[in-house]
VOPAGU-2260 file (C-alpha; in pm, 1 decimal, decimal comma):
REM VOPAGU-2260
SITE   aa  ch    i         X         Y         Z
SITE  UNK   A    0   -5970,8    -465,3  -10790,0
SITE  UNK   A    1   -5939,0     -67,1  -10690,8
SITE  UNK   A    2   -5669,5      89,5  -10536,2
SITE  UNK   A    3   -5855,9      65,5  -10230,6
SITE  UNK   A    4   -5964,0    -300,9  -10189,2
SITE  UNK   A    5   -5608,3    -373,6  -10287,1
SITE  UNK   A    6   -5436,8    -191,1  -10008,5
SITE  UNK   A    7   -5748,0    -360,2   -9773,4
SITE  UNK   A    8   -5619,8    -686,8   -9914,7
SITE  UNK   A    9   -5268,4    -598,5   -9798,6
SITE  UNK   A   10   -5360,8    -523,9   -9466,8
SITE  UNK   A   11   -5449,3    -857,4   -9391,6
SITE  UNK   A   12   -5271,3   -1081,7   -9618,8
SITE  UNK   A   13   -4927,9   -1112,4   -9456,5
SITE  UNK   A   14   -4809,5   -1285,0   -9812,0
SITE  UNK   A   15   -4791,4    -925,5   -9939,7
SITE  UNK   A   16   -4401,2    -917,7   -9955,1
SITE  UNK   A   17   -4262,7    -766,8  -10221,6
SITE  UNK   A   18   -4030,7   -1020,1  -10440,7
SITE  UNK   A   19   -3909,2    -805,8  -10727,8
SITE  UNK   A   20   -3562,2    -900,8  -10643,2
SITE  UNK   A   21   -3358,8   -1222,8  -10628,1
SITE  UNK   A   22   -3307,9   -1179,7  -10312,3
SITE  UNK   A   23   -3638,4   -1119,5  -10194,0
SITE  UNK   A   24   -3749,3   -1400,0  -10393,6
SITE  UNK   A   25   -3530,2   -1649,4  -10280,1
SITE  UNK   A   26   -3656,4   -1547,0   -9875,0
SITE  UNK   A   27   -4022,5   -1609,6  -10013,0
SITE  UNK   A   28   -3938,7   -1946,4  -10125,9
SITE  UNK   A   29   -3757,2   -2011,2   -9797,3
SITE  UNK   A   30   -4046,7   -1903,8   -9591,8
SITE  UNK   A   31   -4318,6   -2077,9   -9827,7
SITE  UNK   A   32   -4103,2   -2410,8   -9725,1
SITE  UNK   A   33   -4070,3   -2357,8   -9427,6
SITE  UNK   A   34   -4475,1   -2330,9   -9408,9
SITE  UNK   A   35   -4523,4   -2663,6   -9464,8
SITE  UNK   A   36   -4216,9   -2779,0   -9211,8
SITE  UNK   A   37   -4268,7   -2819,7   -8795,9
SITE  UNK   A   38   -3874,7   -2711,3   -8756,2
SITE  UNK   A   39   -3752,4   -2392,1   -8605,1
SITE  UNK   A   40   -3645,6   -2116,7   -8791,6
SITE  UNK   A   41   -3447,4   -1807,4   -8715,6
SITE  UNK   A   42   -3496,0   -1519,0   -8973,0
SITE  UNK   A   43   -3137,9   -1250,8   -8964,5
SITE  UNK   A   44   -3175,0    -914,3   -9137,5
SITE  UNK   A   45   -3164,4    -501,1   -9060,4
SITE  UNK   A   46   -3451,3    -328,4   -8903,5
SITE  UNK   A   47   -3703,4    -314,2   -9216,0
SITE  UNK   A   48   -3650,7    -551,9   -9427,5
SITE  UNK   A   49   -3911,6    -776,6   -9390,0
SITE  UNK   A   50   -3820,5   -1065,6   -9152,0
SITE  UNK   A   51   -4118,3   -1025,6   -8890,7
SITE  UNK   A   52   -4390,4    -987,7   -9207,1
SITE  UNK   A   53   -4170,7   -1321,0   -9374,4
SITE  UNK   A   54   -4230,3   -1504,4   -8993,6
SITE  UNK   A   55   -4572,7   -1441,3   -8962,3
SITE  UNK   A   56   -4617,2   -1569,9   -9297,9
SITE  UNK   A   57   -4474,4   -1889,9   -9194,5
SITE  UNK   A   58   -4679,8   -1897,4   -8870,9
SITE  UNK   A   59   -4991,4   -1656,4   -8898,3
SITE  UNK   A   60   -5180,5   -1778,1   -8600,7
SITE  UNK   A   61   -4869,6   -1726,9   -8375,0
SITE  UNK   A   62   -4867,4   -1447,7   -8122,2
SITE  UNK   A   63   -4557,0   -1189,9   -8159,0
SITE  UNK   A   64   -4348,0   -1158,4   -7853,8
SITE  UNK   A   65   -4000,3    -930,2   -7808,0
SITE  UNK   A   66   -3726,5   -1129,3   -7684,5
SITE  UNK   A   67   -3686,9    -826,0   -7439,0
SITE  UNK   A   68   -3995,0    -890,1   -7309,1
SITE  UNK   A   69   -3840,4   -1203,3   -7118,7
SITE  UNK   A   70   -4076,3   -1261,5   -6814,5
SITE  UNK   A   71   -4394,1   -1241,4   -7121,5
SITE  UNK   A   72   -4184,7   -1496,5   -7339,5
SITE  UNK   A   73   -4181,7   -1763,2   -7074,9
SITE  UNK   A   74   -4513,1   -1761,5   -6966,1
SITE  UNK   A   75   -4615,7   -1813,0   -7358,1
SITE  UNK   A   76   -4375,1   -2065,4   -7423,1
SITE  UNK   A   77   -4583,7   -2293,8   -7099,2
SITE  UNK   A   78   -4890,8   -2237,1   -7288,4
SITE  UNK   A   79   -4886,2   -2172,0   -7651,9
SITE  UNK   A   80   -4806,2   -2446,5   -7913,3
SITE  UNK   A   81   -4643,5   -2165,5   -8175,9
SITE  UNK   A   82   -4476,3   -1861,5   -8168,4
SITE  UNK   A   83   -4304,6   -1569,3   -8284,7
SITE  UNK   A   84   -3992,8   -1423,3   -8114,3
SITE  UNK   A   85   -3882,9   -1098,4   -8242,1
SITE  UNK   A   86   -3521,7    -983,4   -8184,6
SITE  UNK   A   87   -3385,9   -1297,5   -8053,9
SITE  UNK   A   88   -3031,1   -1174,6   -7995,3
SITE  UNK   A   89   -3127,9    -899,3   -7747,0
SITE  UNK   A   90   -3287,2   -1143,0   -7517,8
SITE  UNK   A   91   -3140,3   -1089,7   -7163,2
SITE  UNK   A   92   -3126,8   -1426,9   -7111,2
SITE  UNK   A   93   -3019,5   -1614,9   -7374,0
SITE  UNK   A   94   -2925,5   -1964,5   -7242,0
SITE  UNK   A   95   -3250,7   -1988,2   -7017,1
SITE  UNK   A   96   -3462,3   -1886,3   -7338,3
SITE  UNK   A   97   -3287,7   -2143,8   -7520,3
SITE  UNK   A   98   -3320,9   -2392,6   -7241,2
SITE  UNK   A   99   -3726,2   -2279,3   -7211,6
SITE  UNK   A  100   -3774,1   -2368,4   -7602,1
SITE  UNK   A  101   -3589,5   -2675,6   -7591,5
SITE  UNK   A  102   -3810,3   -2840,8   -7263,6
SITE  UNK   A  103   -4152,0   -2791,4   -7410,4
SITE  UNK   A  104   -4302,1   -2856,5   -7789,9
SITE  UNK   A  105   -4412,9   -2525,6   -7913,6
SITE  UNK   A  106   -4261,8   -2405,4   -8280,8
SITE  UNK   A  107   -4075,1   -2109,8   -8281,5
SITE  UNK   A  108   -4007,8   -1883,6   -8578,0
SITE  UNK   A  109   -3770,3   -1610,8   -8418,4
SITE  UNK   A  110   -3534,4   -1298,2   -8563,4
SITE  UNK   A  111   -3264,0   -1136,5   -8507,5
SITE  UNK   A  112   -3114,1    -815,8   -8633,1
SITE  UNK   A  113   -2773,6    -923,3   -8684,8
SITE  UNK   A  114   -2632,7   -1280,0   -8773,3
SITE  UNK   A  115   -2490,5   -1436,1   -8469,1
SITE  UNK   A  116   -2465,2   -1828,0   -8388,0
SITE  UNK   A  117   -2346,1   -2035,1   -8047,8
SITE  UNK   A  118   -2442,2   -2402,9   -7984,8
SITE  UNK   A  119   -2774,0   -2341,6   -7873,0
SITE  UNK   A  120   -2918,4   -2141,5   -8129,3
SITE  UNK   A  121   -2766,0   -2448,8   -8385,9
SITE  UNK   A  122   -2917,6   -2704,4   -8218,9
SITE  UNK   A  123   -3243,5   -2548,7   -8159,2
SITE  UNK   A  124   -3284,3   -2334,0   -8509,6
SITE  UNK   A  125   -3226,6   -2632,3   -8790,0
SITE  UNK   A  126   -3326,5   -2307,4   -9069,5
SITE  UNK   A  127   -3157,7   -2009,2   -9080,4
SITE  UNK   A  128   -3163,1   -1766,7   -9361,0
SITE  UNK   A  129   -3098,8   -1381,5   -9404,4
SITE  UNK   A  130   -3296,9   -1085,2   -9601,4
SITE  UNK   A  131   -3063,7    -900,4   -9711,6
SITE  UNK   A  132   -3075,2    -475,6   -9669,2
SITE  UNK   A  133   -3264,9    -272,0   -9933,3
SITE  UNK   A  134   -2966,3    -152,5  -10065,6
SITE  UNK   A  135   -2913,4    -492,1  -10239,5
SITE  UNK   A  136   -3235,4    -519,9  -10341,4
SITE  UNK   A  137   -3277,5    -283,5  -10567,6
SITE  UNK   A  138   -3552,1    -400,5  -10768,2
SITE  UNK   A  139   -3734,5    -418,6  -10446,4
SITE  UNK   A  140   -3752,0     -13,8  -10392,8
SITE  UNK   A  141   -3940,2     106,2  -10666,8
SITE  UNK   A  142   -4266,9    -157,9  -10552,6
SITE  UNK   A  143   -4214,6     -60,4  -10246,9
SITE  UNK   A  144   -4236,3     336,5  -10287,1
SITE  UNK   A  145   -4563,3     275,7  -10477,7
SITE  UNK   A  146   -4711,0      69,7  -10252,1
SITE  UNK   A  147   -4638,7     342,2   -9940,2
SITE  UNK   A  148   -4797,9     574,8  -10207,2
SITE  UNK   A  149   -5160,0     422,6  -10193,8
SITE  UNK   A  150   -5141,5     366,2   -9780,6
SITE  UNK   A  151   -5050,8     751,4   -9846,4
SITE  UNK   A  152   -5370,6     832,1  -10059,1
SITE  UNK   A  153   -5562,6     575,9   -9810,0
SITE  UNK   A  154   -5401,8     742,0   -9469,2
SITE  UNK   A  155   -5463,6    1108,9   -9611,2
SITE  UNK   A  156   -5713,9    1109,6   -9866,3
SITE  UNK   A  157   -5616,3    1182,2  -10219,4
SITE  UNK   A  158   -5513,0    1003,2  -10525,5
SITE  UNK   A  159   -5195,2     775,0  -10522,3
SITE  UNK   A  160   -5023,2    1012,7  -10745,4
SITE  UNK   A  161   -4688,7    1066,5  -10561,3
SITE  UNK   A  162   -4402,2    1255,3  -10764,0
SITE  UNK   A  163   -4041,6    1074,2  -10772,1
SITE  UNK   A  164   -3877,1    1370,4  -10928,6
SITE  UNK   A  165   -3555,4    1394,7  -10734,9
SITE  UNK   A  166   -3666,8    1134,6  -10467,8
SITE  UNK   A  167   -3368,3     992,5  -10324,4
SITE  UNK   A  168   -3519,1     682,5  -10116,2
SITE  UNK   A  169   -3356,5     695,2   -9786,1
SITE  UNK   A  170   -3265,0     326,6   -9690,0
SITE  UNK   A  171   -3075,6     431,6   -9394,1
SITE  UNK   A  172   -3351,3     146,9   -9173,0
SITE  UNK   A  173   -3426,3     -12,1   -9487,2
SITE  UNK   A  174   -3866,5     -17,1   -9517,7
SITE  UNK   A  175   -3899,4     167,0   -9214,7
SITE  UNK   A  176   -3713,8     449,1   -9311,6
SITE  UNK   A  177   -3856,3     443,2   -9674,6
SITE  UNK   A  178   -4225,1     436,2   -9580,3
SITE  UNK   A  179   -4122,0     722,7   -9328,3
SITE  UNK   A  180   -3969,3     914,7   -9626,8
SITE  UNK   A  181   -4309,3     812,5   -9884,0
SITE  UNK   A  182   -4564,9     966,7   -9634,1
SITE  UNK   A  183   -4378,0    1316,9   -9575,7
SITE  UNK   A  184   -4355,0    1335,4   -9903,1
SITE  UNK   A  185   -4650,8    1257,5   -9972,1
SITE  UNK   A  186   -4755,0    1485,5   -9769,1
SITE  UNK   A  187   -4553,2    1725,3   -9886,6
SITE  UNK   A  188   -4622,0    1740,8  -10223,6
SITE  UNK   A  189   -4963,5    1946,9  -10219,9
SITE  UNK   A  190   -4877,1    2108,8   -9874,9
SITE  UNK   A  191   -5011,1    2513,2   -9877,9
SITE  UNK   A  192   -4803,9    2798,0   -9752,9
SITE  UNK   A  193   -5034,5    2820,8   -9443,4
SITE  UNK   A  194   -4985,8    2482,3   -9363,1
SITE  UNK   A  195   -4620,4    2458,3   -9374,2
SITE  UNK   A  196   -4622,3    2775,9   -9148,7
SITE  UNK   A  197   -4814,1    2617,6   -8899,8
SITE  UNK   A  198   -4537,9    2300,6   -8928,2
SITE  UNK   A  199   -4251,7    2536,8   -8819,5
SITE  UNK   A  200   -4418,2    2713,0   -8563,9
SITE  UNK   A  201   -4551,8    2363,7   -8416,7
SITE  UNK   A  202   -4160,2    2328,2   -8480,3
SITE  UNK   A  203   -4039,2    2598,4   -8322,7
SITE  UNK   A  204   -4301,0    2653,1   -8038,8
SITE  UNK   A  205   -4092,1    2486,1   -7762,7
SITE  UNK   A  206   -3776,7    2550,3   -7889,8
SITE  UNK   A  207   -3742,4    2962,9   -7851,8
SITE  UNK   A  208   -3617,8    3089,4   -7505,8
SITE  UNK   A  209   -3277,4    3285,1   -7591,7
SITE  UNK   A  210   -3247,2    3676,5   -7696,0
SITE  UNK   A  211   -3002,5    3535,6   -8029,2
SITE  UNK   A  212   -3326,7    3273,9   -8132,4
SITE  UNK   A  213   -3388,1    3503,5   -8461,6
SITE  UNK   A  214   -3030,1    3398,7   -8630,6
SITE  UNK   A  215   -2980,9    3082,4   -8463,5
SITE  UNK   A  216   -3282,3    2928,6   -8643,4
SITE  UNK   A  217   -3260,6    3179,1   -8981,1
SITE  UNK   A  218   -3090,0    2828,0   -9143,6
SITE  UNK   A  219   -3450,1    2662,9   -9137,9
SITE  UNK   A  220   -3556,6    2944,4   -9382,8
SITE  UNK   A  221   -3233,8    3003,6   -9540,8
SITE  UNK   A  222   -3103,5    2677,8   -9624,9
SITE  UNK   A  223   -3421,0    2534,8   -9797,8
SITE  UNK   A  224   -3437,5    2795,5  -10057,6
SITE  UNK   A  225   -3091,1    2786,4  -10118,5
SITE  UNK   A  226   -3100,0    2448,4  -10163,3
SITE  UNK   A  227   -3398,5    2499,4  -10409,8
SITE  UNK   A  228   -3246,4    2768,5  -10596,2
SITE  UNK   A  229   -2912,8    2556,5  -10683,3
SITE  UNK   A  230   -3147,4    2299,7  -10802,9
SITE  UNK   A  231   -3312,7    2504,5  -10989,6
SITE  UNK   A  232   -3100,8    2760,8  -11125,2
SITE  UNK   A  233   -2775,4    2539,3  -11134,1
SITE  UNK   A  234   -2543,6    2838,0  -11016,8
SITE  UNK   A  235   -2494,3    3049,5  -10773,8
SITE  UNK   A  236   -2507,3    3352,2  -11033,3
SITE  UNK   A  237   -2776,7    3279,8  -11120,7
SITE  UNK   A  238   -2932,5    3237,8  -10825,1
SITE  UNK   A  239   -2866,8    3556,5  -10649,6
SITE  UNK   A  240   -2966,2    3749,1  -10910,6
SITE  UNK   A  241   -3329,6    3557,1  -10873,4
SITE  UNK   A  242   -3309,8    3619,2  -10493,3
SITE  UNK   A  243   -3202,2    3956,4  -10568,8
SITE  UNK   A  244   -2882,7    3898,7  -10348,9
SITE  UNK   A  245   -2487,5    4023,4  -10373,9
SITE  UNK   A  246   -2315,8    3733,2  -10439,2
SITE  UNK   A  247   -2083,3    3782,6  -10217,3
SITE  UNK   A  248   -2343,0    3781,6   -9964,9
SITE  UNK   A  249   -2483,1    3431,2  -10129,6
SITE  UNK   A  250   -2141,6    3345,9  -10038,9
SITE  UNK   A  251   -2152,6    3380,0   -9744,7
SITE  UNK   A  252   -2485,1    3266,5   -9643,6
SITE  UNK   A  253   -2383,0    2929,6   -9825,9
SITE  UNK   A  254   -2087,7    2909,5   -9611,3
SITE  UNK   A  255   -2282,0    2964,1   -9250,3
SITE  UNK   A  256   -2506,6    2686,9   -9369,4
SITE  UNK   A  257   -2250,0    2469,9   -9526,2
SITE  UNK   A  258   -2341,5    2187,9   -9271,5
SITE  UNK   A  259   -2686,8    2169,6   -9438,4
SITE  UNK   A  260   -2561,2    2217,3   -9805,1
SITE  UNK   A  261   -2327,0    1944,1   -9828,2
SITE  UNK   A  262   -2334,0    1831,0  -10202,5
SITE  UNK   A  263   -2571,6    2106,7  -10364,9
């Protein structure tokens, strides 16, 4: 199978969860159960780490509804005989939601962003499990970054090349922040002078107004080849002599943009 009919697989297999780790492994398992269950289930974990791909595993005929969406949620629950509630524990309602599920029949595979319990959600949800954030999953990241690579290649055009020199994965939302982080990148990687240009004045279009707009945004230019430069050159000696800069004014422009050059 080709890069291409793989990734076309993935879109509509909802399996497709990666399960490199332990962790991730032993979700899969719970889910796969839980497939061939009629109970309840309530599925706890971060923003991006899988729980609404893990739920409509479990039920993939089910229609996805946010908990915030409460008016929606009710009408569905008179009417449909599964369903998916994302985000459980923002639901403005709570007790009536619980109260809604509880009257009628339909199966419910809901999640929640945070672990949280009271007597309804016990009685109501006889499964509960947690995914676990990406930064305990480690073995999860590296299948992960490859797979945003081909979507990438898929989304852009291209091969699914995609250069991990110096690619600190940013797991601050967990997948959602990674994927975010593999497609600029990615995009990033072959981008032309001309095209970058046309970035920062996209960028900066909107943004000038003010008679002191020329130094206030001179850190957008400064800062990234600074940051290059250490990285590159390993001193700062070094490195104005390549820029062709006083040190003491490296120095100094190191210090102005110390807010941006924190660890370099």
């Amino acid at each position: 199978m080709d890069v291409v009919e793989q990734v076309a697989a993935a879109a509509v297999d909802v399996t497709n969860f990666i399960t490199a780790s332990d962790a991730s492994s032993k979700a899969f398992k719970t889910a796969s159960l839980l497939k061939t269950l009629t109970v309840n289930a309530l599925i706890m974990g971060e923003e991006g780490v899988g729980k609404r791909s893990l739920a409509s595993y479990i039920l993939p005929d089910a229609s996805v509804i946010d908990a915030s969406n409460f008016e929606e949620l009710l009408l569905a629950l008179e009417s449909a005989n599964e369903i998916i509630i994302t985000n459980i524990d923002t639901s403005p309602n709570l007790t009536r939601l619980m109260n809604a599920i509880s009257i009628t029949s339909v199966r419910v595979v809901a999640t929640a962003k945070q672990f949280f319990s009271n007597e309804l959600i016990d009685e109501l949800f006889s499964v509960k499990f947690d995914i676990p954030p990406l930064s305990e999953r480690e073995a999860d990241i590296i299948p992960l970054v490859k797979r945003f690579a081909i979507e990438a290649s898929l989304l852009f055009g291209g091969s699914d090349r995609f250069n991990t020199k110096n690619f600190k994965p940013d797991l601050s939302h967990n997948a959602s922040s990674l994927r975010r982080q593999v497609m600029i990148s990615y995009l990033l990687q072959d981008i032309k002078d001309t095209e970058l240009m046309d970035i920062m004045e996209n960028y900066l279009a909107p943004k000038l107004g003010s008679n002191s707009d020329y130094r206030k945004f001179l850190y957008l230019y400064e800062t990234p080849i600074i940051r290059a430069g250490l990285k590159k050159f390993k001193s700062q000696l070094q490195l104005s002599d390549r820029l062709g800069l006083n040190r003491n004014t490296l120095r100094k422009k190191i210090a102005d943009n110390k807010e941006y050059l924190q660890g370099e």
